[in-house]
Structures are given as C-alpha cells and as structure tokens.
PDB file of N, CA, C, O and CB in Angstrom:
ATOM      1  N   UNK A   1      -8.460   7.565  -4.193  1.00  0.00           N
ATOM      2  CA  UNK A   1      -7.448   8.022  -5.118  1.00  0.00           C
ATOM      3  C   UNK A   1      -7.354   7.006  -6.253  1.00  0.00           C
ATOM      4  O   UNK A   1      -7.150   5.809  -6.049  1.00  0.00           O
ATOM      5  CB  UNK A   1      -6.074   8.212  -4.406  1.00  0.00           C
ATOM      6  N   UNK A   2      -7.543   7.650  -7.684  1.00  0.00           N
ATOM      7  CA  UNK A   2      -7.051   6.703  -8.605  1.00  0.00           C
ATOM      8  C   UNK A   2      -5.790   6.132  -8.608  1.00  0.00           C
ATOM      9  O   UNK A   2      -4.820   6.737  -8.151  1.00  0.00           O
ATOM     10  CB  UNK A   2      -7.147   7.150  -9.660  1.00  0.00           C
ATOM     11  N   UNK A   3      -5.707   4.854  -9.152  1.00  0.00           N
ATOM     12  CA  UNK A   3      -4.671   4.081  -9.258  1.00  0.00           C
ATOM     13  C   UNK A   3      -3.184   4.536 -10.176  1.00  0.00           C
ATOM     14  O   UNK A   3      -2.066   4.151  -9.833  1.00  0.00           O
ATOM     15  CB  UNK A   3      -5.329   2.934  -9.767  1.00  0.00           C
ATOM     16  N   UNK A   4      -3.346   5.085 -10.927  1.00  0.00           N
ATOM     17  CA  UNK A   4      -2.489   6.392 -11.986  1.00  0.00           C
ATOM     18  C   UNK A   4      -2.229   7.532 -10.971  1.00  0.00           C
ATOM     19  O   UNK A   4      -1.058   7.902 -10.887  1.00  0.00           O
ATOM     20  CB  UNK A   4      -3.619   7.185 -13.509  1.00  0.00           C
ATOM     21  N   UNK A   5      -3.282   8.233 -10.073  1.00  0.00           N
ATOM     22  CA  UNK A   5      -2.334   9.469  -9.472  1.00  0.00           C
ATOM     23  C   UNK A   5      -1.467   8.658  -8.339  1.00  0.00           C
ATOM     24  O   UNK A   5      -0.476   8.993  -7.689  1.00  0.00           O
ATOM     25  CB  UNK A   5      -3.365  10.932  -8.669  1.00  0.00           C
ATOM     26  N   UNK A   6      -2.089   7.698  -8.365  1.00  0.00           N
ATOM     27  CA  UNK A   6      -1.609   6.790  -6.699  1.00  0.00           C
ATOM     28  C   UNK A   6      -0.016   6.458  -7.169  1.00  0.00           C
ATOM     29  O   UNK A   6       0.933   6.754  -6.441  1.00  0.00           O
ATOM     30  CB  UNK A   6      -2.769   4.776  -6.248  1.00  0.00           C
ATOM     31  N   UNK A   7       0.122   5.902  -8.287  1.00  0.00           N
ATOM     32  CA  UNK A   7       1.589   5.344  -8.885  1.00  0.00           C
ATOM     33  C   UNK A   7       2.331   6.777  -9.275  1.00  0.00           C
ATOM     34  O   UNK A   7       3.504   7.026  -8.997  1.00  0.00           O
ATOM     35  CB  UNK A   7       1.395   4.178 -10.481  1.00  0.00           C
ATOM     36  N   UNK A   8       1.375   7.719 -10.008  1.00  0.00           N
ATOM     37  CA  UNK A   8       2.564   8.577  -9.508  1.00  0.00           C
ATOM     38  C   UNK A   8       2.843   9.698  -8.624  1.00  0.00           C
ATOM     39  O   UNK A   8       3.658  10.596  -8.834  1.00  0.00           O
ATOM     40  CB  UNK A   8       2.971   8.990 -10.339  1.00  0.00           C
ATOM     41  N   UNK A   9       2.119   9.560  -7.660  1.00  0.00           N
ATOM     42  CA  UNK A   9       2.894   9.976  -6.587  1.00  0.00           C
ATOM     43  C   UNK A   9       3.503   8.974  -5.745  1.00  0.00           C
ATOM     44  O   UNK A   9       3.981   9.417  -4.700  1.00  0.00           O
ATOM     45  CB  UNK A   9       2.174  10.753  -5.833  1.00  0.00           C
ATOM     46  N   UNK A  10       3.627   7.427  -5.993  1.00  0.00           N
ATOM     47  CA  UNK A  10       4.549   7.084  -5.306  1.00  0.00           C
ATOM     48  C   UNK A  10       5.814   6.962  -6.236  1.00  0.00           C
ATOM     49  O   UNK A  10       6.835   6.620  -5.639  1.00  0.00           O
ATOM     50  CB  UNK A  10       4.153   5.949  -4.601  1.00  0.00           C
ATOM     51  N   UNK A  11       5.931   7.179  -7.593  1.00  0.00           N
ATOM     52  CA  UNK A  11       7.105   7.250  -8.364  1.00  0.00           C
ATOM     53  C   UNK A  11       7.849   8.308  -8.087  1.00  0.00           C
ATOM     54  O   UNK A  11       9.019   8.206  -8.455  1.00  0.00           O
ATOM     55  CB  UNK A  11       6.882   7.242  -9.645  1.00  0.00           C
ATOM     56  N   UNK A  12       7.395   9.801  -7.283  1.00  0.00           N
ATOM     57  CA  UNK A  12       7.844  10.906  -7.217  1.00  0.00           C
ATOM     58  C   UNK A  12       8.892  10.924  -5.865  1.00  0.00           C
ATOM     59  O   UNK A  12       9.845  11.664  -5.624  1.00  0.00           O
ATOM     60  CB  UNK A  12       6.664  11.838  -7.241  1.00  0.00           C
ATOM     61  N   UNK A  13       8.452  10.074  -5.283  1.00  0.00           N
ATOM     62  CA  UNK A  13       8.969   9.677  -3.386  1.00  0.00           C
ATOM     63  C   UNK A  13      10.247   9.270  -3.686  1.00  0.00           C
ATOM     64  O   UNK A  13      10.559   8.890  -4.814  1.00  0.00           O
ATOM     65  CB  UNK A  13       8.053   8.168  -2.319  1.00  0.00           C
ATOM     66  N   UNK A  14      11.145   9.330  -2.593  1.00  0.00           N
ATOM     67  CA  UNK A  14      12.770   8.987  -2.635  1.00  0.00           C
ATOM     68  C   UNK A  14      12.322   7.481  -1.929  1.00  0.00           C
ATOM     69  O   UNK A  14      11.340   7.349  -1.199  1.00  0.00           O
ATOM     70  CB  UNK A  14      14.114  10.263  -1.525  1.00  0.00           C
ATOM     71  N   UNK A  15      13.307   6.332  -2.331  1.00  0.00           N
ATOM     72  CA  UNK A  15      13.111   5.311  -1.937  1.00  0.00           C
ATOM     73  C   UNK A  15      12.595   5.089  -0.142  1.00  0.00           C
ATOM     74  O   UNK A  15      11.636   4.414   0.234  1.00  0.00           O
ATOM     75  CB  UNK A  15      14.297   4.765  -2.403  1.00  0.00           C
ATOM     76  N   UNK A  16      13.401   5.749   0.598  1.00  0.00           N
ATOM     77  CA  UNK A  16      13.855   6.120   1.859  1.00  0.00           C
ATOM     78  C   UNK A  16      11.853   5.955   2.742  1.00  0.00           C
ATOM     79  O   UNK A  16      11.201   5.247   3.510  1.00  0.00           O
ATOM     80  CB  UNK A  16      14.885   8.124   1.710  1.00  0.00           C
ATOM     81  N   UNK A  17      11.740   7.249   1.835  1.00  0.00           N
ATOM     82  CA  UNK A  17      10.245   7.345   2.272  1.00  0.00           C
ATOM     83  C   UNK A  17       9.072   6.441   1.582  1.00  0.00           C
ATOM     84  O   UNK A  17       7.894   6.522   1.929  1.00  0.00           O
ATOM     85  CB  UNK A  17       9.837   8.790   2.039  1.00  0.00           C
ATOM     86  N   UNK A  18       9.521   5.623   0.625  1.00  0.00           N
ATOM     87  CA  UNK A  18       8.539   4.822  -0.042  1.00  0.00           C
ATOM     88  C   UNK A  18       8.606   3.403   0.805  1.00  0.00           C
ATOM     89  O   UNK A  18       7.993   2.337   0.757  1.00  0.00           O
ATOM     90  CB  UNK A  18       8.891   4.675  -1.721  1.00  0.00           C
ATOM     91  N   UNK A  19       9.301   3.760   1.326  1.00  0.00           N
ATOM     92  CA  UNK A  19       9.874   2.226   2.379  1.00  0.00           C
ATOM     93  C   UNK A  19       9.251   2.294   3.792  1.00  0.00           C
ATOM     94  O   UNK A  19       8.862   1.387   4.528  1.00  0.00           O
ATOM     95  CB  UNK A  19      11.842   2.172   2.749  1.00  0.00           C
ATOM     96  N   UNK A  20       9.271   3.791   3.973  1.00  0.00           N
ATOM     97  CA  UNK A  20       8.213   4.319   5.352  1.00  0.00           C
ATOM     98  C   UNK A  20       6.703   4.537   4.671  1.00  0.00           C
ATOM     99  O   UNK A  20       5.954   5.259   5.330  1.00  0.00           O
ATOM    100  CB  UNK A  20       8.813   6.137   6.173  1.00  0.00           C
ATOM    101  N   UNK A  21       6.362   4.187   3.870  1.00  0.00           N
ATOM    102  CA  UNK A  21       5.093   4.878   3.581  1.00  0.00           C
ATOM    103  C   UNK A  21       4.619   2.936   3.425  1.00  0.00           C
ATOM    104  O   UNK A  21       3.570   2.448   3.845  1.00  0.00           O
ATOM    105  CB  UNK A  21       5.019   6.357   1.875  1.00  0.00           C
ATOM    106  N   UNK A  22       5.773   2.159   2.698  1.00  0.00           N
ATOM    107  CA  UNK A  22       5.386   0.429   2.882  1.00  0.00           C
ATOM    108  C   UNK A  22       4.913  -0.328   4.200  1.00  0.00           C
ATOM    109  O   UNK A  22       3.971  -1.109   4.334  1.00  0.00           O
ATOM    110  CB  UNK A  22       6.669  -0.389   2.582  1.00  0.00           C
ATOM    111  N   UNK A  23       5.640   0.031   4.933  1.00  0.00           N
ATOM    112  CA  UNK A  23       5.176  -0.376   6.764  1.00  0.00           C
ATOM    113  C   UNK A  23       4.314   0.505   6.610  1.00  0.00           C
ATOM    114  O   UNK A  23       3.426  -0.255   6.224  1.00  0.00           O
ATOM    115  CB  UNK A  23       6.282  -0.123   8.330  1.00  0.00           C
ATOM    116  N   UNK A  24       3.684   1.827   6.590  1.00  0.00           N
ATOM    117  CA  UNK A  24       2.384   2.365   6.833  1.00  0.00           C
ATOM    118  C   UNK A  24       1.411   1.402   6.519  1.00  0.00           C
ATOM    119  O   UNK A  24       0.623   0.892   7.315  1.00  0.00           O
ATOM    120  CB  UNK A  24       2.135   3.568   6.106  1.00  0.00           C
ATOM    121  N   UNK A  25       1.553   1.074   4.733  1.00  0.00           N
ATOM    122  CA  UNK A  25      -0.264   0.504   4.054  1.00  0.00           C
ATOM    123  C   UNK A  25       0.031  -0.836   5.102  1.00  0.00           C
ATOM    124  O   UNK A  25      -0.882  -1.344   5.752  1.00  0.00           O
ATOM    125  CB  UNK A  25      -0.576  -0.087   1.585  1.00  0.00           C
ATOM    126  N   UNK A  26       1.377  -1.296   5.153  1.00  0.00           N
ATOM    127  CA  UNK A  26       0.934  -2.945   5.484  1.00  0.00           C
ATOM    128  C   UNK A  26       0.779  -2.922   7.235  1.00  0.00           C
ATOM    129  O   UNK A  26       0.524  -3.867   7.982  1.00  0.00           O
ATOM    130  CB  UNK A  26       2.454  -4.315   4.881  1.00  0.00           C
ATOM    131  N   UNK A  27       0.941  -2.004   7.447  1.00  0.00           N
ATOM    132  CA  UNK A  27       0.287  -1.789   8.801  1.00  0.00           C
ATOM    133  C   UNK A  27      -1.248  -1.819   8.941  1.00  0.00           C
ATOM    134  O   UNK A  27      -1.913  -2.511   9.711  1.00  0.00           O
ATOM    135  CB  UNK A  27       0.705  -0.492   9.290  1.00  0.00           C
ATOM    136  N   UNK A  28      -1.678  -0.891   8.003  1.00  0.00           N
ATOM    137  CA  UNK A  28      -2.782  -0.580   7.593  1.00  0.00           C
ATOM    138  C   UNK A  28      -3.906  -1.897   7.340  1.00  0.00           C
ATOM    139  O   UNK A  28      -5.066  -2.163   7.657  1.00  0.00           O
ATOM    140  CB  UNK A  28      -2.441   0.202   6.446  1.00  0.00           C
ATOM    141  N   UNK A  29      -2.749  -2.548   6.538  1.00  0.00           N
ATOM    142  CA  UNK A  29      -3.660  -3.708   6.244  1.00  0.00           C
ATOM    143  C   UNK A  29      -3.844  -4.529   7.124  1.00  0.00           C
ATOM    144  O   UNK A  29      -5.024  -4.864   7.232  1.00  0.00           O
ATOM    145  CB  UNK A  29      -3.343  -4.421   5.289  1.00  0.00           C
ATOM    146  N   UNK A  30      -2.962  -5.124   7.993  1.00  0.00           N
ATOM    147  CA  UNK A  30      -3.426  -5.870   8.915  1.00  0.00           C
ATOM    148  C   UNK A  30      -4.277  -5.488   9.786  1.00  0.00           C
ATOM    149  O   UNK A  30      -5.242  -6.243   9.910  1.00  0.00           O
ATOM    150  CB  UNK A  30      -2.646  -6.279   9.441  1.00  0.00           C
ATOM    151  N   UNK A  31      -4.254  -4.363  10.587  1.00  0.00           N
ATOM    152  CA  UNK A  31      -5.203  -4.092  10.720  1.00  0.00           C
ATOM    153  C   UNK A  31      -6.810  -3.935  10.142  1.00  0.00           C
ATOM    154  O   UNK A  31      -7.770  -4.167  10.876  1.00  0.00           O
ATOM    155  CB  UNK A  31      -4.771  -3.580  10.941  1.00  0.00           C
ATOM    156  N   UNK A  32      -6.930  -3.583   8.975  1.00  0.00           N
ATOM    157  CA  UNK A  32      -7.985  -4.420   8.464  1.00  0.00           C
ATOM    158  C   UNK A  32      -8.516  -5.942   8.482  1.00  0.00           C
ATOM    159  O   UNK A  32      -9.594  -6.430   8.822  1.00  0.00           O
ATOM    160  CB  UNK A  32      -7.836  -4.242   7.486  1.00  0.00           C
ATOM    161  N   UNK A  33      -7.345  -6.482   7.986  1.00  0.00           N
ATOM    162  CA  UNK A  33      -7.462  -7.951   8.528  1.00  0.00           C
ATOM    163  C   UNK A  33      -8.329  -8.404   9.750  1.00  0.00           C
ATOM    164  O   UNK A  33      -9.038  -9.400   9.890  1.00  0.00           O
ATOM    165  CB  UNK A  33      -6.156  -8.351   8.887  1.00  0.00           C
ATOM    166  N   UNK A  34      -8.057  -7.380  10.575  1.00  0.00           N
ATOM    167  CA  UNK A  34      -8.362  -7.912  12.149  1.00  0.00           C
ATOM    168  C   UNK A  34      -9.325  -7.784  12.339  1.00  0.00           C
ATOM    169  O   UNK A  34      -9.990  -8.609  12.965  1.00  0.00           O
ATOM    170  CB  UNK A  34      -7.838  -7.433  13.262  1.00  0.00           C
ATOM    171  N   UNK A  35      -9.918  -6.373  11.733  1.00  0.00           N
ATOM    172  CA  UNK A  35     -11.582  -6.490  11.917  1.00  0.00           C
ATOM    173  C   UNK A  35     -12.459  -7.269  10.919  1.00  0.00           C
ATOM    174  O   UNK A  35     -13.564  -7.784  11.084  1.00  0.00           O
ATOM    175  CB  UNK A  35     -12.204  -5.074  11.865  1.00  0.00           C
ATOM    176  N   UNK A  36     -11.683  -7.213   9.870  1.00  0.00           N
ATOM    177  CA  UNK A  36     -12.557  -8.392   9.243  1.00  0.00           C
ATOM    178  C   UNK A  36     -12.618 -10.090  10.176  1.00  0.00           C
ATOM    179  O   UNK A  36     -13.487 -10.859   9.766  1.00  0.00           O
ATOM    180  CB  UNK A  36     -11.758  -8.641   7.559  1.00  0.00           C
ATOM    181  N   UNK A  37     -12.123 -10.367  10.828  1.00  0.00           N
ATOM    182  CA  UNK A  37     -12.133 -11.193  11.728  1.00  0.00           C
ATOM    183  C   UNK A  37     -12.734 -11.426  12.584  1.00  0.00           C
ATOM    184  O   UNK A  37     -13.068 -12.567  12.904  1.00  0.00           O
ATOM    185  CB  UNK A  37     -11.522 -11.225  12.064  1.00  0.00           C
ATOM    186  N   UNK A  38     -13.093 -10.165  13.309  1.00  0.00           N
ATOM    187  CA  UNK A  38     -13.649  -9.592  14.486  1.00  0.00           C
ATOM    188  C   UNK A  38     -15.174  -9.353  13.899  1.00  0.00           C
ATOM    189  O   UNK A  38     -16.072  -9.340  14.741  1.00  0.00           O
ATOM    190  CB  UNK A  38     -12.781  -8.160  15.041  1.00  0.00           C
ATOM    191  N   UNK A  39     -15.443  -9.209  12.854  1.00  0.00           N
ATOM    192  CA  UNK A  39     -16.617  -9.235  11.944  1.00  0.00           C
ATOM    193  C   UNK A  39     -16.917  -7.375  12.009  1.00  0.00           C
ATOM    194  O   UNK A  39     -18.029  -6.869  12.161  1.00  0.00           O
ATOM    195  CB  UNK A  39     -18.106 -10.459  12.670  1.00  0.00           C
ATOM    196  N   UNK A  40     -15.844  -6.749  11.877  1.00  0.00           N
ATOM    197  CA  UNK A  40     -16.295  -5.134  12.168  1.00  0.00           C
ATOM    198  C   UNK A  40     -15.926  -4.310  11.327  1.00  0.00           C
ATOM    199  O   UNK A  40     -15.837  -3.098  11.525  1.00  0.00           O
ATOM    200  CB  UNK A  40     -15.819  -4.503  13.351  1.00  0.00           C
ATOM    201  N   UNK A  41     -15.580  -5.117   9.909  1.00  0.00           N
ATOM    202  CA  UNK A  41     -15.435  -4.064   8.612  1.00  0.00           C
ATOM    203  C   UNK A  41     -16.297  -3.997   7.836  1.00  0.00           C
ATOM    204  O   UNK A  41     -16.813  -5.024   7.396  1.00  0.00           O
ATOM    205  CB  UNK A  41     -14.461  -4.219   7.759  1.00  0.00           C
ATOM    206  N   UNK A  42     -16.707  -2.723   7.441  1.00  0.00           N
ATOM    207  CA  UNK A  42     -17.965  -2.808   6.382  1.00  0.00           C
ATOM    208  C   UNK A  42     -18.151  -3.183   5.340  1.00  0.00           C
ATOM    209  O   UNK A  42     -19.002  -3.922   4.845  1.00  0.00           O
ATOM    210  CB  UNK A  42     -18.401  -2.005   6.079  1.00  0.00           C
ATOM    211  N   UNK A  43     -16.810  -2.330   4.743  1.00  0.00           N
ATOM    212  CA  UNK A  43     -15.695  -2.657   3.247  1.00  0.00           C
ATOM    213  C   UNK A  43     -14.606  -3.809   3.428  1.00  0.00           C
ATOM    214  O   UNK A  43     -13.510  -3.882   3.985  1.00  0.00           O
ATOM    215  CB  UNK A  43     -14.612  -1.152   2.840  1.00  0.00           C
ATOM    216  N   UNK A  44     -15.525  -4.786   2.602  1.00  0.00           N
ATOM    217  CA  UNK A  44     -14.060  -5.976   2.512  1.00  0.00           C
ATOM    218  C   UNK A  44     -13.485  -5.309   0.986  1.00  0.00           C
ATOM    219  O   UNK A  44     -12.688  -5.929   0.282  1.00  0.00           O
ATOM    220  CB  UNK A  44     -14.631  -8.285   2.318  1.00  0.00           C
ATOM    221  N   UNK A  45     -13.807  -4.515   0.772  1.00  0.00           N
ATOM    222  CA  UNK A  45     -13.150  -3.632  -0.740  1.00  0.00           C
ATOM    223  C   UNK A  45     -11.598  -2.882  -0.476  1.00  0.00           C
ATOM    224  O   UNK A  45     -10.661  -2.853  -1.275  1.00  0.00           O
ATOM    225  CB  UNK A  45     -14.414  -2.067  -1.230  1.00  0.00           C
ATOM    226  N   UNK A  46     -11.657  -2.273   0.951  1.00  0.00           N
ATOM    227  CA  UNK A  46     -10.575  -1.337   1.789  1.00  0.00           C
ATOM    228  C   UNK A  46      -9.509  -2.923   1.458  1.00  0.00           C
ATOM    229  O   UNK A  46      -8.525  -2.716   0.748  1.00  0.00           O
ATOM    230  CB  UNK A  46     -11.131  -0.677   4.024  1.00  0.00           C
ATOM    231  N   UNK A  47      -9.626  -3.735   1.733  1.00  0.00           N
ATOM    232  CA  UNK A  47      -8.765  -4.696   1.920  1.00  0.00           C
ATOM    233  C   UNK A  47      -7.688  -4.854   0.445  1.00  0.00           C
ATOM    234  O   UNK A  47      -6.459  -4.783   0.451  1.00  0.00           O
ATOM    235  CB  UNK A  47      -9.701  -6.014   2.300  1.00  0.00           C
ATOM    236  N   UNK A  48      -8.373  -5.029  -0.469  1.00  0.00           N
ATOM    237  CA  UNK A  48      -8.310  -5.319  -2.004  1.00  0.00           C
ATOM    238  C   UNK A  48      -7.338  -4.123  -2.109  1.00  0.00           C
ATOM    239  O   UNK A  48      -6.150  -4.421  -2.237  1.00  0.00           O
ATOM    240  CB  UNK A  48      -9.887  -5.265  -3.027  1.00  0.00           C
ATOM    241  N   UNK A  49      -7.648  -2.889  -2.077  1.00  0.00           N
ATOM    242  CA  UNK A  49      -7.041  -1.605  -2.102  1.00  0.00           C
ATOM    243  C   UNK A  49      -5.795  -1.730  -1.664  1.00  0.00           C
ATOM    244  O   UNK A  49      -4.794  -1.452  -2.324  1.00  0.00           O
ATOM    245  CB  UNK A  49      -7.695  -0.635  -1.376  1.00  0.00           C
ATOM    246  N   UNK A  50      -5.817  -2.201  -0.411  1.00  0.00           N
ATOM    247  CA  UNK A  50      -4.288  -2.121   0.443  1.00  0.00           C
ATOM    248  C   UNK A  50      -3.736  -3.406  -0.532  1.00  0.00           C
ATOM    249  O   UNK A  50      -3.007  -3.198  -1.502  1.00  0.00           O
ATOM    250  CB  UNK A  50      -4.312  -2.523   2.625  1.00  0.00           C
ATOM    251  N   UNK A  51      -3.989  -4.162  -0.307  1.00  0.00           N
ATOM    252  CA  UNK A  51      -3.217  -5.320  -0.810  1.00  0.00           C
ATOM    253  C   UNK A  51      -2.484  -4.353  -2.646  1.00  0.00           C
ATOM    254  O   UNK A  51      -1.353  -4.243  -3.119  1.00  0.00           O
ATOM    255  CB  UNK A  51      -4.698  -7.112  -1.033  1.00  0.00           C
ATOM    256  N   UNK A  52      -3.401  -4.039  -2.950  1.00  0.00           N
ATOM    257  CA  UNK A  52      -2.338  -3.769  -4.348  1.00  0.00           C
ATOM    258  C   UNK A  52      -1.744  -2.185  -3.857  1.00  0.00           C
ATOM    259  O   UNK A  52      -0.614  -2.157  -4.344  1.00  0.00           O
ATOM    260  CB  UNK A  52      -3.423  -3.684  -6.295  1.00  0.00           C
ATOM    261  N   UNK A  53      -1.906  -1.264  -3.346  1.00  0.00           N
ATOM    262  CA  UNK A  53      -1.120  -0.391  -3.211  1.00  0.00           C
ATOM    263  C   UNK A  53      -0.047  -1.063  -2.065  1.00  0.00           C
ATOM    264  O   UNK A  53       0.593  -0.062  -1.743  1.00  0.00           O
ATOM    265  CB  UNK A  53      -1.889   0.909  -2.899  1.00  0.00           C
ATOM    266  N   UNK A  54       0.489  -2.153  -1.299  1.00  0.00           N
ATOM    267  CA  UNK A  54       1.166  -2.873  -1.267  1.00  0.00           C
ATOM    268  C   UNK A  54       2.191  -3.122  -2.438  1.00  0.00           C
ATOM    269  O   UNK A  54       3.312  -2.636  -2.592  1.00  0.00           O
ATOM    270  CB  UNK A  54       0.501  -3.627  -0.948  1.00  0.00           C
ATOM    271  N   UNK A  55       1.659  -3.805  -3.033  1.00  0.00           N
ATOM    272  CA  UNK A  55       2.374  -4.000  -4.462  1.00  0.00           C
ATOM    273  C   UNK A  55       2.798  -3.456  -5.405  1.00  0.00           C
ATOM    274  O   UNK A  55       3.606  -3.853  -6.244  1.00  0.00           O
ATOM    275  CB  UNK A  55       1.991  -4.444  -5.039  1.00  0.00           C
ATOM    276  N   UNK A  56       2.183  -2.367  -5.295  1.00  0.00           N
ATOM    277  CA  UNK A  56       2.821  -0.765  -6.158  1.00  0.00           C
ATOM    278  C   UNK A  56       3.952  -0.686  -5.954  1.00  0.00           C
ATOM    279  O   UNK A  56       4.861  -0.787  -6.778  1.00  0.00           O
ATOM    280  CB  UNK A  56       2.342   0.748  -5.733  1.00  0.00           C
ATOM    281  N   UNK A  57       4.049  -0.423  -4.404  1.00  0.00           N
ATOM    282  CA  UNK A  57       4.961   0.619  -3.324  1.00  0.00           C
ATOM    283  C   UNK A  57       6.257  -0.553  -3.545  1.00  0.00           C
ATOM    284  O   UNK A  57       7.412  -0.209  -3.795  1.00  0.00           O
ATOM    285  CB  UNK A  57       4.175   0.912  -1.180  1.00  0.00           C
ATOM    286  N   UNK A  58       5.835  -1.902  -3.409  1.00  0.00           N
ATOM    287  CA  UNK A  58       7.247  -3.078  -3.571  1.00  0.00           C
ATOM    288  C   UNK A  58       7.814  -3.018  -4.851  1.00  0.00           C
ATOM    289  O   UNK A  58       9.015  -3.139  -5.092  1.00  0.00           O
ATOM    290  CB  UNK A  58       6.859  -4.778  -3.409  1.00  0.00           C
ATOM    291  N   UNK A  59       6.443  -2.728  -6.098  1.00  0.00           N
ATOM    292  CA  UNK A  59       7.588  -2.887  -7.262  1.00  0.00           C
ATOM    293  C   UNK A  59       8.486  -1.799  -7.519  1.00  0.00           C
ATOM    294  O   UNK A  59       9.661  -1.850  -7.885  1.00  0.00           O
ATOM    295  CB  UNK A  59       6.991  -3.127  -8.593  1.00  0.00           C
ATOM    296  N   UNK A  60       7.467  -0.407  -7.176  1.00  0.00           N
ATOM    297  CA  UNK A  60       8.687   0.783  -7.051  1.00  0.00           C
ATOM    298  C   UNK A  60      10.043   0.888  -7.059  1.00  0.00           C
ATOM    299  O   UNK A  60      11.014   1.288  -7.701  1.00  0.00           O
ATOM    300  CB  UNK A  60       8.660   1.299  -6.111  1.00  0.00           C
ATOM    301  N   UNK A  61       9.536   0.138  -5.662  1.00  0.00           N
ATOM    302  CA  UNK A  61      10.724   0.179  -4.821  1.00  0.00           C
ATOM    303  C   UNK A  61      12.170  -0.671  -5.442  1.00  0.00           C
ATOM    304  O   UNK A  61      13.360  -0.410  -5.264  1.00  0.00           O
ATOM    305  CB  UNK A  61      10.215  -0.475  -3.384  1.00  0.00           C
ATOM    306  N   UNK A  62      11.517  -1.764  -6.218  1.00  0.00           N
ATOM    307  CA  UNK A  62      12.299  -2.980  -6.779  1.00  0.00           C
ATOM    308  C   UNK A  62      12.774  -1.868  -8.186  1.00  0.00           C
ATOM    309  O   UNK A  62      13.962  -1.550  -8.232  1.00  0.00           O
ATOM    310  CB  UNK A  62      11.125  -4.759  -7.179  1.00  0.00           C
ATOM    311  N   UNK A  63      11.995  -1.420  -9.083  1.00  0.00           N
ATOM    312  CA  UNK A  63      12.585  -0.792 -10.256  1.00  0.00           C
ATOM    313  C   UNK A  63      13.525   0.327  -9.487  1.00  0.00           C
ATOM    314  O   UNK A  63      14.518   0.584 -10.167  1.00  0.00           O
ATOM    315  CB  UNK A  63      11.367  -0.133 -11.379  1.00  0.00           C
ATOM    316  N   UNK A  64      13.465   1.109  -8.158  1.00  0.00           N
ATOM    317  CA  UNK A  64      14.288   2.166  -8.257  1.00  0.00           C
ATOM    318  C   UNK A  64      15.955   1.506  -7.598  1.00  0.00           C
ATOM    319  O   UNK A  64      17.072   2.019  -7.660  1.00  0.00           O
ATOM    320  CB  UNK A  64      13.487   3.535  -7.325  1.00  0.00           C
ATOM    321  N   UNK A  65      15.666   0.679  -7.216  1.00  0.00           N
ATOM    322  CA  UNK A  65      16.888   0.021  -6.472  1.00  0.00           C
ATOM    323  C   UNK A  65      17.566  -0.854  -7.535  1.00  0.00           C
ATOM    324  O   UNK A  65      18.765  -1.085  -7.379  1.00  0.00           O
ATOM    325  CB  UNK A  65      16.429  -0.931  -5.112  1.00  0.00           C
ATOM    326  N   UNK A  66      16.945  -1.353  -8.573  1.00  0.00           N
ATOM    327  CA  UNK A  66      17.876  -1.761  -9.830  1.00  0.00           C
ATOM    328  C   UNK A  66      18.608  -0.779 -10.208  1.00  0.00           C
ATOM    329  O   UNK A  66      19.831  -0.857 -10.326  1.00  0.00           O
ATOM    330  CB  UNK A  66      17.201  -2.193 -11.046  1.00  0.00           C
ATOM    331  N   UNK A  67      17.888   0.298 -10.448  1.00  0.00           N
ATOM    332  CA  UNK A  67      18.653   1.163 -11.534  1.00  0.00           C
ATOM    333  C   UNK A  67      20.006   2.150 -11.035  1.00  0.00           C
ATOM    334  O   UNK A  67      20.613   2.829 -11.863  1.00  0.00           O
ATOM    335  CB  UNK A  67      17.480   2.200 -12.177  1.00  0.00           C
TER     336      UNK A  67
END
C-alpha cells in the first residue's frame, strides 16, 4: 500500500480504532524483530515499513487528540 492511501485511510479511522490498529503494526513489528534475530526474515524492508506506519498511526493519533 502506498504511503498517501495508507495516511488516508488512517486519517478516516475514529481515534478508538487507530489505537487498536497501533498495538496491531507494533505487534507486528516485533515480531518481525524476532525473526530477524532468529535469522528467518527475508525482507529486512517489512521492518522499515512497520516502523514508519508506526509513526503515522502515533502522529494521527497526536493531531486528532489536540484538536
């Protein structure tokens, strides 16, 4: 998924679920983590991905809770 449809469909989400969908990626990610450890990921790219749709989903979350 591009990075533009990715932001906005998480701009479209009620905070509630952007907060359940945050424990998803960073679930997600650690688990990646682990096999990169374990030496059993193919894509160290999947990693990069999570880490900033991480950061999407937090600033979202930070602009919708200011306003």
């Amino acid at each position: 998924m591009k990075s533009v449809e990715e932001t906005k469909k998480y701009r479209e989400m009620a905070a509630d679920k952007l907060v359940l969908e945050l424990a998803e990626v960073r679930r997600n990610l650690a688990h990646a983590e682990l096999k990169v450890q374990a030496g059993k990921l193919d894509k160290y790219s999947d990693i990069e991905k999570l880490r900033k749709s991480v950061a999407r989903i937090s600033t979202i979350i930070s602009e919708k809770s200011a306003e």
